[in-house]
N, C-alpha and C positions, 0 to 999 in steps of 0.2 A: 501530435504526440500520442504514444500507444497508451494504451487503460493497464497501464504497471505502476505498482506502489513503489514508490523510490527507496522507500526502507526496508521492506521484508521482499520487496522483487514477486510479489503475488500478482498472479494475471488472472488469464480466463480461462476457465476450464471447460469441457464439450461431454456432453450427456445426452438424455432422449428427454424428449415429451415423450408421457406414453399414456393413450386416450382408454376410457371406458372399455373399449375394446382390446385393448392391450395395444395397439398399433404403436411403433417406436418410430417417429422421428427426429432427427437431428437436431439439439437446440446445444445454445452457448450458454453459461453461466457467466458471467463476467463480476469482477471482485469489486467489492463495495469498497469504490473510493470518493473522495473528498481532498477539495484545493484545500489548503490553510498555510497562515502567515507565522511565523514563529521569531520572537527576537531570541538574541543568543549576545549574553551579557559577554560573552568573552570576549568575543569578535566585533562586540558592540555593532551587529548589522541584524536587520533582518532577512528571512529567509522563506521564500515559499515553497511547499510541497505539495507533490500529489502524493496522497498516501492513502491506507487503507483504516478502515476503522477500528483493527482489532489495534494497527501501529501506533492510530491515536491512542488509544488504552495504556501499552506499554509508554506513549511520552510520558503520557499522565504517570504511572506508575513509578517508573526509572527517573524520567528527567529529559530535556532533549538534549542535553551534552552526552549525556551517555549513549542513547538510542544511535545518535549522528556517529559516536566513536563503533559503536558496532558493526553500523553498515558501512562507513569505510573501510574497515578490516572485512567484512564478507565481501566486498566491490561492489556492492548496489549503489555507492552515492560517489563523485570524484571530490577531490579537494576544494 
């Protein structure tokens, strides 16, 4: 499975190292993510994701019935 947040679709982004010298080589950033298990009283099941940490922020915030309603409307998560 790729290193994408199933709810905001964040990957990895490409940059340089660039040393004392200024020399620029090619490096990855790749986005801070984390497995976690989520129950969803509605559906009464639980659910696990790969997500991102800013996406844990917004569950926390919104709720994950919400967050979930978002990104099936953007198409980052299916039914």
């Amino acid at each position: 499975m790729s290193r994408v947040c199933e709810l905001t679709g964040k990957k990895a982004m490409v940059g340089n190292n660039v040393s004392h010298a200024m020399n620029r080589t090619k490096r990855k950033f790749d986005a801070n993510l984390i497995k976690k298990r989520f129950y969803l009283p509605e559906e009464d099941k639980w659910i696990t994701l790969k997500l991102s940490t800013s996406a844990l922020k917004n569950i926390n915030k919104k709720g994950i019935a919400a967050v979930l309603k978002e990104a099936r409307a953007k198409g980052f998560l299916k039914k």
